[in-house]
C-alpha positions in Angstrom: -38.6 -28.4 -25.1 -40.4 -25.8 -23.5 -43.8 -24.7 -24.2 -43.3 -21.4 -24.6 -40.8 -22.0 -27.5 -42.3 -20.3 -31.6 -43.5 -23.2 -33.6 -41.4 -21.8 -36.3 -38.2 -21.8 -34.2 -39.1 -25.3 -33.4 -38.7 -26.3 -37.0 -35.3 -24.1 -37.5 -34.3 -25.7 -34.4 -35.7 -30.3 -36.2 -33.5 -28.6 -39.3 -29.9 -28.2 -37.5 -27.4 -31.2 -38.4 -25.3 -32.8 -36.2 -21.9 -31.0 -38.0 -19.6 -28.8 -36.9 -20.9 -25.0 -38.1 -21.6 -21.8 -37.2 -24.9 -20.2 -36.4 -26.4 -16.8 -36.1 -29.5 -15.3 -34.1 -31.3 -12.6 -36.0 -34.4 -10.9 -34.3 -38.1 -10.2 -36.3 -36.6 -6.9 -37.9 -33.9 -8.9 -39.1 -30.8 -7.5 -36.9 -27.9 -9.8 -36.6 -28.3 -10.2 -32.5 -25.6 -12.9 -32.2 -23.0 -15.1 -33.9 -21.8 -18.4 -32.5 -19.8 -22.0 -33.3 -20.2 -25.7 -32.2 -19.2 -29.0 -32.8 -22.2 -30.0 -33.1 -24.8 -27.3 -34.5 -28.0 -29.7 -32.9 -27.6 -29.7 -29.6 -25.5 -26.6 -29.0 -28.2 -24.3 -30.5 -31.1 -26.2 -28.5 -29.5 -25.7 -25.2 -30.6 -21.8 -25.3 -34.1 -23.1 -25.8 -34.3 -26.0 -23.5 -33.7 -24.3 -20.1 -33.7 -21.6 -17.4 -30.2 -19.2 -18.1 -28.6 -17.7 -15.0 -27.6 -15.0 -17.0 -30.9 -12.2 -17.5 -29.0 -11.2 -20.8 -28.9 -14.5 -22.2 -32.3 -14.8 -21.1 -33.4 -11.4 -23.0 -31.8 -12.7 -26.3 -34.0 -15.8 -26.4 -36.4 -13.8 -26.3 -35.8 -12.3 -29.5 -34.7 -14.7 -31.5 -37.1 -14.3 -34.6 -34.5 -16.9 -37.4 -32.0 -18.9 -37.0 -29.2 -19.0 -39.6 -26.2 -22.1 -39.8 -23.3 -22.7 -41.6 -21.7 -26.1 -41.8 -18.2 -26.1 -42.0 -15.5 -29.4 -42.4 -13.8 -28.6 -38.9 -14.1 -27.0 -35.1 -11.5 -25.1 -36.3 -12.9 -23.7 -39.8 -16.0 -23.0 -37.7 -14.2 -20.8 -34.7 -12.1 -19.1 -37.8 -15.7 -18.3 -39.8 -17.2 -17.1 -35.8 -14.1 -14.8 -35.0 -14.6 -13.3 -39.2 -18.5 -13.0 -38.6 -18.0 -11.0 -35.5 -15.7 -8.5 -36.5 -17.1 -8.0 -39.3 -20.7 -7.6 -37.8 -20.3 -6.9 -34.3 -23.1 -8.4 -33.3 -24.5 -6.6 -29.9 -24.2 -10.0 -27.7 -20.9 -11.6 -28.6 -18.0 -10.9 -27.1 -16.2 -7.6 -27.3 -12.1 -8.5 -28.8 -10.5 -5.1 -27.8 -8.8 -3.6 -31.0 -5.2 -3.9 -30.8 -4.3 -0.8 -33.2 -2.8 1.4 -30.5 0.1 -1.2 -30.2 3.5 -0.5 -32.3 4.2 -3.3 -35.2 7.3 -3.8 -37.3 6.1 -4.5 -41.2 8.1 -5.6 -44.0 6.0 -4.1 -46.8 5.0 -5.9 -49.4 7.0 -4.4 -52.4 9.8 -4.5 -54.2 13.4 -4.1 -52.1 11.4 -4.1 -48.9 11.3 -1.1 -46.5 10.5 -1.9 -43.0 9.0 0.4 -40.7 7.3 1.3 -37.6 3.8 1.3 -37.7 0.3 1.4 -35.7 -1.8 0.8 -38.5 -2.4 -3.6 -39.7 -3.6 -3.2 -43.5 -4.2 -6.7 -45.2 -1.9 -5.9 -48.3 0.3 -8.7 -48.5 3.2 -7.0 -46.1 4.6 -8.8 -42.8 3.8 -7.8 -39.9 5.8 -8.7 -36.5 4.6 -7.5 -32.7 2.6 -5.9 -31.9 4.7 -4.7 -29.3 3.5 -3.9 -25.5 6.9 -2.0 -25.4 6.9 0.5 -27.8 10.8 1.6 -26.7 11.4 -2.2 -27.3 9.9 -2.2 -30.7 11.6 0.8 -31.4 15.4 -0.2 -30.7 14.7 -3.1 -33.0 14.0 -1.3 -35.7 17.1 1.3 -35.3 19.4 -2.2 -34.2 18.2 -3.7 -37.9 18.8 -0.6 -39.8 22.0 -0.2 -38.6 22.7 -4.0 -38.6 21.3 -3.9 -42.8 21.6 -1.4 -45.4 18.1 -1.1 -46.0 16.0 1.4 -48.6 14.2 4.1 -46.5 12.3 5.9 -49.6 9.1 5.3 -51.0 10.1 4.8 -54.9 8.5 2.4 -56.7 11.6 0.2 -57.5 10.4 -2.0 -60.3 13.3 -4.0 -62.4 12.6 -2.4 -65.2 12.3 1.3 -63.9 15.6 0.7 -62.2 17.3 -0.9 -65.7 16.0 2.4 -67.3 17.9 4.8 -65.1 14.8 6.6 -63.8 16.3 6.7 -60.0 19.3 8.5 -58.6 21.0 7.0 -55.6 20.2 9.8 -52.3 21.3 11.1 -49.2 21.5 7.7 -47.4 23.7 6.3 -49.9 26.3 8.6 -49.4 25.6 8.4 -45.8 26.3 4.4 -46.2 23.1 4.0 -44.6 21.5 2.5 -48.3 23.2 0.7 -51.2 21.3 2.5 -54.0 19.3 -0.5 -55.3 17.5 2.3 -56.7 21.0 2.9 -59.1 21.2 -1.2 -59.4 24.3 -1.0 -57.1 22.5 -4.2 -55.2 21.3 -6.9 -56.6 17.3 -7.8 -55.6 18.5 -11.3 -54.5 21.9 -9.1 -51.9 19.2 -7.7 -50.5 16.6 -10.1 -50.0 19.2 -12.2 -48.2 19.1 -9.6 -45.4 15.1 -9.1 -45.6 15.4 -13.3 -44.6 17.7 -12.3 -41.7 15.4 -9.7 -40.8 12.6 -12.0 -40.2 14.0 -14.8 -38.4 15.1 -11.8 -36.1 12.0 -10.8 -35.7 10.3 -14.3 -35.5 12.8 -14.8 -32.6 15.3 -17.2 -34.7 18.1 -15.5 -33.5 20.7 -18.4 -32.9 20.1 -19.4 -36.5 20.7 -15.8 -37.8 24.5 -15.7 -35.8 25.8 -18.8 -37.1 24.8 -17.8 -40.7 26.6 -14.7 -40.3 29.4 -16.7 -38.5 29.5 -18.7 -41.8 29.6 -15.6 -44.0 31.9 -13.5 -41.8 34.6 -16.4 -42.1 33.8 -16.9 -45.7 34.8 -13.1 -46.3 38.0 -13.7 -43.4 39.5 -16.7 -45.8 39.1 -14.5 -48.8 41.0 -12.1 -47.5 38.0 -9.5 -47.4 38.4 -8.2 -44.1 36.3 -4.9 -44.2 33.0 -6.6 -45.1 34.4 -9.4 -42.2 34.1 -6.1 -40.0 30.9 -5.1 -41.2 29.3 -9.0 -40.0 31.3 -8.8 -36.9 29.5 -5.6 -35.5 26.5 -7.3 -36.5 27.3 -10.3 -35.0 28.0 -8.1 -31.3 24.6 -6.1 -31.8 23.1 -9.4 -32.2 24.3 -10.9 -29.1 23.6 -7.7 -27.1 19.6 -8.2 -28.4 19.5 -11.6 -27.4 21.0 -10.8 -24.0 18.5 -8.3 -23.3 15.6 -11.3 -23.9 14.1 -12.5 -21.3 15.3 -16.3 -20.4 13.1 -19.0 -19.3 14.7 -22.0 -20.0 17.2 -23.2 -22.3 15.4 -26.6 -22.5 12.3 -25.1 -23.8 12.8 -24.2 -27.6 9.1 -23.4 -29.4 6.1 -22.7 -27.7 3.1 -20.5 -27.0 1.6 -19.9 -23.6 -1.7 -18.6 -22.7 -3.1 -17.8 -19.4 -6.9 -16.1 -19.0 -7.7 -13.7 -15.8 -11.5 -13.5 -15.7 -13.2 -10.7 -13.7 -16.8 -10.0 -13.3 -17.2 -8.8 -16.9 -14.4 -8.8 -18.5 -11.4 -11.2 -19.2 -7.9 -10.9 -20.1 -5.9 -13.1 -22.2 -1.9 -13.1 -21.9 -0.2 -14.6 -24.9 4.2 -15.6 -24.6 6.0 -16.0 -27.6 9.3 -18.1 -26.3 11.6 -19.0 -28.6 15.5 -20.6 -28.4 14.6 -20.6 -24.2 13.5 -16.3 -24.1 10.6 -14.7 -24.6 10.8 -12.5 -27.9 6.9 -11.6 -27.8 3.8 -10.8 -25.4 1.0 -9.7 -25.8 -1.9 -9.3 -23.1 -5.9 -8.8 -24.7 -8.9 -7.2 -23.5 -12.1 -9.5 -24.2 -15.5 -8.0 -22.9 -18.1 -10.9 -21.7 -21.7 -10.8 -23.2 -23.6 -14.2 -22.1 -22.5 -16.7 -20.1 -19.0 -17.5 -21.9 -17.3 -19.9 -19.7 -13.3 -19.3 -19.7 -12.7 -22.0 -22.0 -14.7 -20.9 -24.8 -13.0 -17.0 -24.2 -9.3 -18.2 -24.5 -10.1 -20.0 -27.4 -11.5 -16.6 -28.6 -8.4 -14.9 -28.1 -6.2 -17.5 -29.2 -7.4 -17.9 -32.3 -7.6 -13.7 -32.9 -4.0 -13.9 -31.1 -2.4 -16.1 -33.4 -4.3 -14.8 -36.7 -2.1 -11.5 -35.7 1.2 -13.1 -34.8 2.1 -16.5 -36.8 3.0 -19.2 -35.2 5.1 -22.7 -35.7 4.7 -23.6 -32.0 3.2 -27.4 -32.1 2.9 -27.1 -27.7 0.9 -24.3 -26.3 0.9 -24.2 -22.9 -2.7 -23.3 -20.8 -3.8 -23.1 -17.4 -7.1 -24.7 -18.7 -8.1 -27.0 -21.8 -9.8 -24.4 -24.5 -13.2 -25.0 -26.1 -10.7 -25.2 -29.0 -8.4 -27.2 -30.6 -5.6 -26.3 -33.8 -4.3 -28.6 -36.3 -0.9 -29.7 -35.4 -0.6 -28.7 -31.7 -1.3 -30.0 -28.8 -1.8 -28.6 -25.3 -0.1 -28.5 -22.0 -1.3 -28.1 -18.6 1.7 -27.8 -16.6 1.9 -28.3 -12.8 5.5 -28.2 -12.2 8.5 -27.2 -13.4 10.1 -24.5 -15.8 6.3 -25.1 -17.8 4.7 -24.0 -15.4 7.2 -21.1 -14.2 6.3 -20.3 -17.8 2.8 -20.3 -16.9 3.0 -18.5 -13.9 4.8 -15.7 -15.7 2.0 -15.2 -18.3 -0.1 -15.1 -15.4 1.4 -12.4 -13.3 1.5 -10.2 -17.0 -2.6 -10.4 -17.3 -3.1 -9.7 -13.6 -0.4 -6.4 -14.2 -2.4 -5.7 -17.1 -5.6 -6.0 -15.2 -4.8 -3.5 -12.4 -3.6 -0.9 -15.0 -6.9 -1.2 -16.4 -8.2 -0.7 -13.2 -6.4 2.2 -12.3 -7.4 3.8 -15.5 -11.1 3.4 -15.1 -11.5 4.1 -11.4 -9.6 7.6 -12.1 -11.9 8.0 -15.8 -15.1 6.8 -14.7 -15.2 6.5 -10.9 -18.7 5.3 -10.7 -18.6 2.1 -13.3 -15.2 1.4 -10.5 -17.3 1.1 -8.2 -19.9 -0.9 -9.4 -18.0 -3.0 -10.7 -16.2 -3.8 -7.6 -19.9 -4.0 -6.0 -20.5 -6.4 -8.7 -17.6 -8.9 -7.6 -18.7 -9.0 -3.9 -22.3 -9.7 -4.7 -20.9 -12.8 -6.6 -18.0 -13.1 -4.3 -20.2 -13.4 -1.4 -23.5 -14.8 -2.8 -25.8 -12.2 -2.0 -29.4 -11.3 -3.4 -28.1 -7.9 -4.3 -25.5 -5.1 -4.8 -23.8 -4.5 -1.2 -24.8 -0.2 -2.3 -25.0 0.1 1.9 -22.6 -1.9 3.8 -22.4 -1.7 7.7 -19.6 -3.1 9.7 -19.6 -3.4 13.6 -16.9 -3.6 16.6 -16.7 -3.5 19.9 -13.6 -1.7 21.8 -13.0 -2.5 25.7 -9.9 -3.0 27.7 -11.4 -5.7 30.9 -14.6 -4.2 30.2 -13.6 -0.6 30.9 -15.4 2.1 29.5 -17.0 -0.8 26.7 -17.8 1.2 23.6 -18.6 0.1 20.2 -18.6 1.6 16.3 -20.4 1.7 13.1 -18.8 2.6 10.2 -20.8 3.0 6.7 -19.5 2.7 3.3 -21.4 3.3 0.6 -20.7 2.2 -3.5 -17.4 0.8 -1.7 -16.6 4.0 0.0 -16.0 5.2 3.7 -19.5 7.5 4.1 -18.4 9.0 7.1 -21.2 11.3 8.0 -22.9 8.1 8.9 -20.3 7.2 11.2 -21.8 5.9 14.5 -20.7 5.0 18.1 -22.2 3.8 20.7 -21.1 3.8 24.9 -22.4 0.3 26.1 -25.2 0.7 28.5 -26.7 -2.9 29.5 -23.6 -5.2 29.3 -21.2 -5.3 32.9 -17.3 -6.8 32.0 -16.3 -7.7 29.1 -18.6 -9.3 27.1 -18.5 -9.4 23.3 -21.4 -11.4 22.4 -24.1 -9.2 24.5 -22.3 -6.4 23.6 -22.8 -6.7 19.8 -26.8 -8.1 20.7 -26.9 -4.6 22.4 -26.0 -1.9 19.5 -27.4 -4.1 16.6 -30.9 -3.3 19.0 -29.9 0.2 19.2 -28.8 0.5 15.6 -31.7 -1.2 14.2 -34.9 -0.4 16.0 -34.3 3.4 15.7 -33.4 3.0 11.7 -36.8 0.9 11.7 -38.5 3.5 13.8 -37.1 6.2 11.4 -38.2 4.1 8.3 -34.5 5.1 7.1 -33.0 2.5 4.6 -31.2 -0.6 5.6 -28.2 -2.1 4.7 -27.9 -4.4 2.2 -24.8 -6.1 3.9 -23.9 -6.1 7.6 -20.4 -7.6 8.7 -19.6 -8.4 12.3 -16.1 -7.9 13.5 -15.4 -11.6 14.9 -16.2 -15.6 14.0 -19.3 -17.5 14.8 -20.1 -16.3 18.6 -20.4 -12.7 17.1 -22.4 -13.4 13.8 -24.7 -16.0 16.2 -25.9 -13.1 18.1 -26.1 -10.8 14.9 -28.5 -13.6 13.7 -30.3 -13.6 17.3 -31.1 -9.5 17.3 -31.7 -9.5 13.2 -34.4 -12.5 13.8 -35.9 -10.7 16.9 -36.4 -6.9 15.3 -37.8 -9.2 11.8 -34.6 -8.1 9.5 -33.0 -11.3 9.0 -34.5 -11.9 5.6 -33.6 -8.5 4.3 -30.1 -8.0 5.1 -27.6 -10.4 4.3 -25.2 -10.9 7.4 -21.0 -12.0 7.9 -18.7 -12.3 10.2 -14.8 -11.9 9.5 -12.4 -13.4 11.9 -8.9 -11.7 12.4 -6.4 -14.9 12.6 -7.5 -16.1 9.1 -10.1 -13.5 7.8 -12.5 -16.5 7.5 -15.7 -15.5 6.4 -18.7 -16.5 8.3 -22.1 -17.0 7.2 -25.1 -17.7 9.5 -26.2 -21.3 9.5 -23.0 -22.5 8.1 -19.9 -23.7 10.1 -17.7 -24.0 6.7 -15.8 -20.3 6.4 -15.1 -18.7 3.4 -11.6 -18.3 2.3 -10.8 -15.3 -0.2 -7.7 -14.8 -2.1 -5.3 -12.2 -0.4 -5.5 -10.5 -3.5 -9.6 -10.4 -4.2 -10.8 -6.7 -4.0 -13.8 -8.2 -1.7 -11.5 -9.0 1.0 -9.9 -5.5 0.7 -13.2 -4.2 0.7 -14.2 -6.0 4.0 -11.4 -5.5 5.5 -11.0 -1.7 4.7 -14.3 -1.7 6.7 -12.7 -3.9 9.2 -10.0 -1.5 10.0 -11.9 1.6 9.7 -14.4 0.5 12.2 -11.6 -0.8 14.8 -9.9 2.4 14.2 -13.3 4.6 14.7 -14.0 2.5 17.8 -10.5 2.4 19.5 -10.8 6.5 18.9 -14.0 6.4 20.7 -12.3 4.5 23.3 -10.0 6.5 24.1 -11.7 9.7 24.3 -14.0 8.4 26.8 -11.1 7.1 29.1 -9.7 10.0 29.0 -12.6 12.2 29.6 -13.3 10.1 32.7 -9.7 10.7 34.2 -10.3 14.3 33.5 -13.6 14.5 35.1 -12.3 12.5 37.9 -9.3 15.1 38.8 -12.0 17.5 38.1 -14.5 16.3 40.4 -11.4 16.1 43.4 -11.7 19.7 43.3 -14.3 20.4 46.3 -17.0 22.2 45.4 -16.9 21.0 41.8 -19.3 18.4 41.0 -20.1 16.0 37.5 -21.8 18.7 36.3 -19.5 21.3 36.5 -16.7 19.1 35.1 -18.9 18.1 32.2 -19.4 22.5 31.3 -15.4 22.4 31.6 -14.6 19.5 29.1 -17.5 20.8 26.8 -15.9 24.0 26.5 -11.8 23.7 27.1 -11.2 19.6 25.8 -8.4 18.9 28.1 -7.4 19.8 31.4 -4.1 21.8 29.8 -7.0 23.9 28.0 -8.9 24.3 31.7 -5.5 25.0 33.2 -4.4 27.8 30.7 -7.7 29.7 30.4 -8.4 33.0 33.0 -11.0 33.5 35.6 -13.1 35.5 33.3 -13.3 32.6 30.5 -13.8 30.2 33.3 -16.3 32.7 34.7 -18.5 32.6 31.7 -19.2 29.3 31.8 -19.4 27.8 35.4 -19.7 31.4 37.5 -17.3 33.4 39.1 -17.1 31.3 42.6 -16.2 28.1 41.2 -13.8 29.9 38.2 -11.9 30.9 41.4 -11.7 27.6 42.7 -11.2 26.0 39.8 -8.1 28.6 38.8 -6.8 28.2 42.5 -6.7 24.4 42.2 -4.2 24.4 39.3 -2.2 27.3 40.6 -1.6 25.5 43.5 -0.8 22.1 41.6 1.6 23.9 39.3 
């Protein structure tokens, strides 16, 4: 243990048992700072005293740790249920950040007498059911309207105790008239008539719906050999509004009856958890949630996080769950699944693609709220993406633009906090370099670039990219070395064909997903800097087949044709102007032999 370690942290630390527990970090004021579980209380708690922490956070919080608190508990799972408790209730400032999930729409059966059920947005521990919550509030919404007109259900908020009701206190309303209620208020339905329906109400909701239509299949022929053909009716349109719901479910599989999926995104410091509900082969529930990273969580110890807040919310019998990784985490009666193949892992793959849509509609919300945390954020990612020593604030990206080595020119484009700066824009007309050449072409303008920002004292880069593979970044390397840069700004090189990612001194590329926002970053400054380039190109091609038709005028030299192109652009702007605005720029001799050349050509 290191030296630096309190003595009086030393003997918390000789005190932990070896159980299962939870612990808590309080600083010398005695502020909760952090709340945390383990298998075994021991060693977990003397790993954040026994080494160096990659994470300056976790690092900081050490640091303060004045008293260590535990709790020993029978189970891993007793002590994640007592960690998720501690940290809602305390919200300590470095655990992880659950997202409150009270802007989503839940259906509650309230705890009462003849039920009501309800929309609502607001989960009160009272005893009442609750069922969602819902990511598709028009969803949640024709349920509810498809069981009230399925059930006769109560809609007012009387207090309908036996005894009030045996009394006479209540008169049947509206609704009853309205056949939308059957006045339990009035005693015209029994408690138990309508309970009945509160049960087929919740294996609705819980996604039992197969065992709900051949109950009312039993029922509805009951009533058919009894001659009671109206209330047959009644179950038959419930029966059809039944199997129009469970049409409308999305359907995985028909072989895969009860389980749960999970599926974790991580980003730089956040992570998002996608829950499936699929019951009976559909999915009858999702739900995607926002966790924000403190320390240095690993992704198994976050799902297990959102699991257990997950299915605390939204009970579940499912003995399989089904994760892309093994959680920090186990529950009693479950096991879990790691699919590879099949309809598991289609399953999987679905969850999946909900966090990730999830994710980029966070996105889009914060880069049009806060456009600056955007882009450091995406800063963030490429500094891990790409290893580097610090945020990539000043990113410089280089090409060079040439047909056979004709008119060789080459471009700088600048982006700063992930965004084209382009009043720092550059290009450059090759000077030193004869045919096409690539390699001494990009040693040339890195000199250029470099020696007059060094000359200036203006800021470097923190991140160069070369447009091209290994020849191109090895004489990036060369120049940096030579001017005495290399050390201070971190070079790559992107090749087309693949986008491989270069790095000097190593011959194994890099190999981003197609969907990483570094990749779109680099190659946004890709683009942009062939585009500024090709631009550049062009311009100077065709200034030299203007100067040359110019300069086949006699009497008109490259100096003359130089005033021309400065002031008229093209040769259709030389052609159309008079002898007087000609005049005023290259004197009335040569305006007249200028104007007399193109009057004769046309």
């Amino acid at each position: 243990m290191p030296a630096e370690v309190k003595k009086h942290i030393k003997q918390l630390l000789a005190a932990l048992p070896d159980n299962p527990g939870v612990y808590q970090f309080f600083d010398k004021v005695g502020t909760l700072l952090y709340v945390g579980k383990a298998k075994n209380l021991k060693k977990r708690v003397n790993q954040y005293f026994s080494k160096e922490h990659d994470s300056a956070r976790t690092t900081v919080l050490v640091r303060k740790i004045e008293t260590i608190k535990h709790l020993v508990v029978e189970s891993e799972e007793d002590a994640l249920l007592l960690e998720n408790n501690l940290i809602k209730k305390n919200r300590p400032r470095y655990n992880i950040l659950l997202k409150d999930d009270k802007t989503f729409p839940w259906i509650v059966i309230k705890n009462e007498g003849f039920p009501r059920i309800f929309f609502t947005r607001n989960y009160i521990k009272d005893g009442s059911q609750y069922f969602g919550p819902y990511a598709n509030i028009k969803l949640a919404r024709f349920l509810l309207d498809m069981l009230h007109t399925m059930y006769q259900l109560r809609t007012c908020k009387l207090n309908l105790e036996p005894a009030a009701i045996a009394k006479g206190k209540f008169q049947s309303c509206l609704q009853y008239h309205l056949k939308n209620c059957l006045a339990p208020c009035e005693g015209k339905q029994s408690e138990d008539d309508y309970m009945r329906n509160i049960q087929d109400i919740k294996n609705i909701l819980r996604g039992n719906i197969s065992e709900v239509i051949a109950l009312l299949k039993i029922r509805m022929q009951a009533h058919v050999e009894l001659l009671q053909f109206e209330q047959a009716g009644v179950i038959k349109k419930q029966l059809e509004q039944l199997e129009s719901y469970k049409s409308r479910s999305t359907i995985v599989s028909q072989t895969i009856s009860n389980v749960d999926v999970f599926s974790i995104l991580m980003d730089m410091d956040v992570a998002y958890v996608n829950f499936l509900k699929v019951q009976n082969g559909a999915v009858i529930q999702m739900h995607t949630m926002e966790i924000k990273k403190q320390l240095e969580e690993t992704p198994e110890e976050l799902l297990a996080m959102a699991m257990i807040e997950i299915r605390q919310k939204i009970p579940s019998t499912a003995h399989e769950i089904i994760v892309p990784i093994i959680p920090d985490f186990t529950f009693s009666n479950t096991h879990y699944v790691v699919p590879q193949k099949g309809d598991k892992k289609a399953l999987l793959d679905l969850s999946e693609r909900n966090a990730k849509q999830f994710q980029l509609e966070k996105l889009k919300n914060l880069k049009n709220v806060d456009p600056e945390r955007h882009s450091k954020r995406i800063l963030e990612t490429m500094k891990a993406d790409l290893h580097l020593r610090e945020l990539p604030v000043h990113i410089e990206c280089f090409d060079n633009s040439n047909i056979g080595g004709s008119f060789p020119v080459a471009a700088c484009v600048v982006f700063k906090n992930a965004k084209p700066s382009k009043a720092d824009y550059r290009h450059f007309n090759i000077r030193t370099v004869e045919g096409p050449n690539d390699f001494a072409s990009m040693e040339e303008i890195l000199t250029r670039r470099y020696s007059r920002l060094l000359a200036e004292h203006a800021p470097l880069p923190q991140l160069v990219i070369v447009d091209g593979g290994k020849g191109q970044l090895s004489s990036a390397v060369k120049i940096f070395k030579q001017l005495g840069i290399f050390e201070k700004v971190q070079l790559i090189g992107i090749a087309k064909r693949l986008e491989e990612i270069f790095f000097p001194n190593d011959p194994v590329p890099l190999y981003l997903s197609k969907t990483s926002e570094t990749l779109k970053v680099i190659q946004n400054l890709r683009n942009e800097a062939h585009r500024f380039g090709i631009t550049h190109h062009r311009n100077q091609r065709s200034k030299f087949f203007i100067s040359s038709e110019l300069t086949s005028i006699e009497g008109i030299g490259e100096k003359t044709a130089e005033l021309l192109l400065k002031k008229f652009k093209t040769i259709g702007g030389i052609q159309s102007a008079s002898i007087e605005e000609l005049a005023t720029v290259i004197g009335q001799k040569k305006a007249e032999v200028v104007k007399h050349y193109f009057t004769i050509e046309t």
